[in-house]
KESEDO-181260 format. One record per residue (C-alpha): residue in one letter; y, x, z. Coordinates in steps of 0.2 Angstrom, whole numbers, plus 2048, in hexadecimal, padded with zeros to 3 digits. Example, Ala and Ser with C-alpha at 12.3 -4.5 7.8 and 13.67 -1.06 7.14 Angstrom:
A7EA83E827S7FB844824
//
This chain:
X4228BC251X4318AD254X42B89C24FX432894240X43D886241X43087B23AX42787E24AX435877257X431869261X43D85E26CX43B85F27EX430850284X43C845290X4358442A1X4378302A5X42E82C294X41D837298X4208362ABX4168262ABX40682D2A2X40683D2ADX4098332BCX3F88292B9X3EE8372B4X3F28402C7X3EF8302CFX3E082E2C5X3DC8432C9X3D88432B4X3DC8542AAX3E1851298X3E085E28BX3F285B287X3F686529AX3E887229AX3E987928BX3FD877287X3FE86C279X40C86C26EX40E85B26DX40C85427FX41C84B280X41A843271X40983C277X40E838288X41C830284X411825277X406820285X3F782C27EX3ED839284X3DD842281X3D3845290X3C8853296X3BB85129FX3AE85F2A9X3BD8692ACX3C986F2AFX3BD8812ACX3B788529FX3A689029CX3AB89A28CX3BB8A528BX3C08A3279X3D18AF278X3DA8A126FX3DA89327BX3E388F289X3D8887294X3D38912A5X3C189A2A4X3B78962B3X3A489B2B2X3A08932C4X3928872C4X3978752C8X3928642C8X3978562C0X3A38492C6X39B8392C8X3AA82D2C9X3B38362BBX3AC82C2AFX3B481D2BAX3C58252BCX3C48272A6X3BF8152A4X3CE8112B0X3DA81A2A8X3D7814296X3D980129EX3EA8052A7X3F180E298X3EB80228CX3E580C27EX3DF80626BX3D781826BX3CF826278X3CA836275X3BE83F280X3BD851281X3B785F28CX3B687128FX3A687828AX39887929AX38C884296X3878852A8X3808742A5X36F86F29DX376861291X386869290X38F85C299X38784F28BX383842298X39584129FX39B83F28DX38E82D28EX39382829FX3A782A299X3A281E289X39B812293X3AA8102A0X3B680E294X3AC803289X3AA7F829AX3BD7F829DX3C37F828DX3B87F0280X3C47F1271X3C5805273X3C280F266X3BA82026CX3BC831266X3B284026EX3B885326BX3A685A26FX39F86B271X391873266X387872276X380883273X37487A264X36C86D271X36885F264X360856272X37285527AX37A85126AX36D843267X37383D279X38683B273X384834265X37682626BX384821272X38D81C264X3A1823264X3AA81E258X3AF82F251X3A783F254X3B284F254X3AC861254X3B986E251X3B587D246X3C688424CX3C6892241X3BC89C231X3AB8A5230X3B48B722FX3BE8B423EX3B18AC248X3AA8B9252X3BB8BC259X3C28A925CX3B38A2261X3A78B0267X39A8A526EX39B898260X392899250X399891241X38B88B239X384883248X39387924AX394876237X37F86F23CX385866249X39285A23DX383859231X37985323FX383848243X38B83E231X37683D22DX37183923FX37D82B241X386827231X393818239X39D826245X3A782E23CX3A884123EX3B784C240X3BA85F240X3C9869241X3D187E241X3E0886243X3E8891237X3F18A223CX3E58AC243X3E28B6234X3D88AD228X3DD8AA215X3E289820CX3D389C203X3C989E212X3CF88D218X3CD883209X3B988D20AX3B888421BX3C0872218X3B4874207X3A6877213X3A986921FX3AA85D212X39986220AX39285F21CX39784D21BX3A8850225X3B3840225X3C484722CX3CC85822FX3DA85E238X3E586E235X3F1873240X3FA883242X3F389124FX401894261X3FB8A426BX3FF89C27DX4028AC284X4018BE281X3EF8BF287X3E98B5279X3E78B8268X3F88BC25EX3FC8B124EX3FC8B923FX4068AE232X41089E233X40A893227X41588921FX41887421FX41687520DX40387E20FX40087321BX40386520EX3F986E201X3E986F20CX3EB85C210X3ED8541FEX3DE8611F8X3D485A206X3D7849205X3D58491F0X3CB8581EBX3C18581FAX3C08451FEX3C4846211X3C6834219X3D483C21FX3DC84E221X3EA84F230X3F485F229X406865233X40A87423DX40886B24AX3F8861249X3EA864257X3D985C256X3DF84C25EX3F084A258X3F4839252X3E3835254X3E7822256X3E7821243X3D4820242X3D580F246X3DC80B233X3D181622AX3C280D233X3CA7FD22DX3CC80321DX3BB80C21CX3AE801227X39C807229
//
C-alpha cells in the first residue's frame, strides 16, 4: 500500500542531529526515536530532544507491530544508567524528558526501580526538569506501579496503542482493561501527575472503535491522548489497513478535546506517544494541580 502524500517527511540533515546522536554514543544511551524507527527522529534531534529508553535495548514481549528487537535473555540491570540519563538531560539542557522502556518481564518489578533511580538523577542534575515516563503495564504489579508513581513524575503515560477487538492480535500479552486500571490507578492514586495514553490507527479498527477508546480513556480520568497513524516497519510486521486521512485526524482531536474534555489531544498522521511532548509544560501552567 503506497503512502500518501500527507505522509512524506523531509530527510533529517546530518550536521543539525549529528550532535544529539553523537552524545547519546558517547553516553552508550538508546532512545526510542533509534530502536524503534521513529518517523520523526530528525525533526527531534535536530530540536535537541529525545526520548530515552532505558532496560534495553531487548525487549521481553514480541508484539508484531513494533520495531524494537525481542530478546527473552535474562539480564541485569545497569547501575550507572541512571547516571549516564541524569547526564545527558544536563548536557542537552532539556525543559522536558521522557523516560521509557521496553517491557522486562524477566524482572520482578518490571524494571519499576530503574524507572525511580532514573527520576532521581535527573532531578539532581537538572532540577527544573519536567519528567515524563512511557511505562509498561508491569504485568498488573500495583506494588511496582506504587513504586513509580511514589516517586512523583510529572506525567504518567501508558499507551493503549490500539482497540479491545484487535487486542489479542497487536498486543497479545497485554490486556486492555488492565491497562485501562492502571490510568485509573493512577489519576485516583496521585491526582497532581497528569496521565497520558495514546493508539495508533490503521490496523483495522473503526472510527467508531476509536472514538469507543478515547471515550473510554476519558471516563478513566485520562488527561491527554495521542493519535498517530499506524507504519508497518517491515514486511514481518503487521500490514496497514487504511490511511487515515489529516482531516480524521482533526476530527478525533476537536471531539476529544471538546466532547470528551481531554487536557489535551495530539492528533496528525504522524504523532507518536512522545511527539511534541515538550508542550506539557504550558498545559501544567495553564492547568496547575
Amino acid at each position: 500500500m503506497l503512502k500518501p502524500t500527507w505522509l512524506r517527511v523531509k530527510a533529517p540533515q546530518p550536521e543539525r542531529i549529528g550532535a544529539v546522536a553523537d552524545l547519546l554514543l558517547d553516553l552508550k544511551l538508546n532512545t526510542v526515536c533509534q530502536e524503534a524507527s521513529c518517523p520523526n527522529i530528525g525533526e527531534c534531534f535536530a530540536g535537541g530532544t529525545a526520548t530515552f529508553l532505558i532496560m534495553g535495548p531487548g525487549c521481553t514481549r514480541a508484539c508484531p507491530y513494533c520495531d524494537i528487537d525481542f530478546d527473552q535473555t535474562i539480564r541485569g540491570l545497569d547501575a550507572t544508567e541512571p547516571y549516564r540519563l541524569g547526564e545527558a538531560v544536563a548536557r542537552l539542557g532539556l525543559n522536558h524528558v521522557v523516560i521509557t522502556s521496553v517491557t522486562r518481564d524477566d524482572l520482578v518489578d518490571g524494571g519499576a526501580s530503574q524507572f525511580v533511580a532514573c527520576i532521581d538523577q535527573v532531578r539532581k542534575r537538572s532540577s527544573n526538569t519536567t519528567i515524563e515516563l512511557l511505562i509498561p503495564d508491569f504485568c498488573g504489579n500495583w506494588s511496582a506501579l506504587s513504586t513509580v508513581m511514589d516517586a512523583s513524575p510529572n506525567v504518567l503515560n501508558h499507551n493503549i496503542e490500539t482497540v479491545p477487538r484487535l487486542f489479542p492480535r497487536v498486543r497479545p500479552k497485554g490486556i486492555y482493561s488492565r491497562s485501562l486500571e492502571l490510568l485509573k490507578r493512577v489519576s485516583e492514586g496521585w491526582p497532581k501527575t497528569y496521565t497520558k495514553s495514546g493508539l495508533m490507527v490503521g490496523l483495522g479498527e473503526t472510527d467508531a472503535e476509536v472514538i469507543q477508546v478515547i471515550s473510554e480513556l476519558r471516563k478513566n480520568e485520562v488527561d491527554i491522548v495521542t493519535i498517530g497513524q499506524y507504519l508497518s516497519p517491515s514486511d514481518r510486521h503487521l500490514s496497514v489497513k487504511r490511511f487515515v486521512t489529516p482531516d480524521q485526524f482533526d476530527f478525533f482531536r476537536h471531539y476529544g478535546e471538546k466532547e470528551l474534555g481531554f487536557l489535551q489531544v495530539i492528533s496528525s498522521p504522524l504523532t507518536r506517544s512522545s511527539y511534541h511532548a515538550g508542550e506539557v509544560r504550558k498545559l501544567i501552567a495553564n492547568h496547575p494541580r
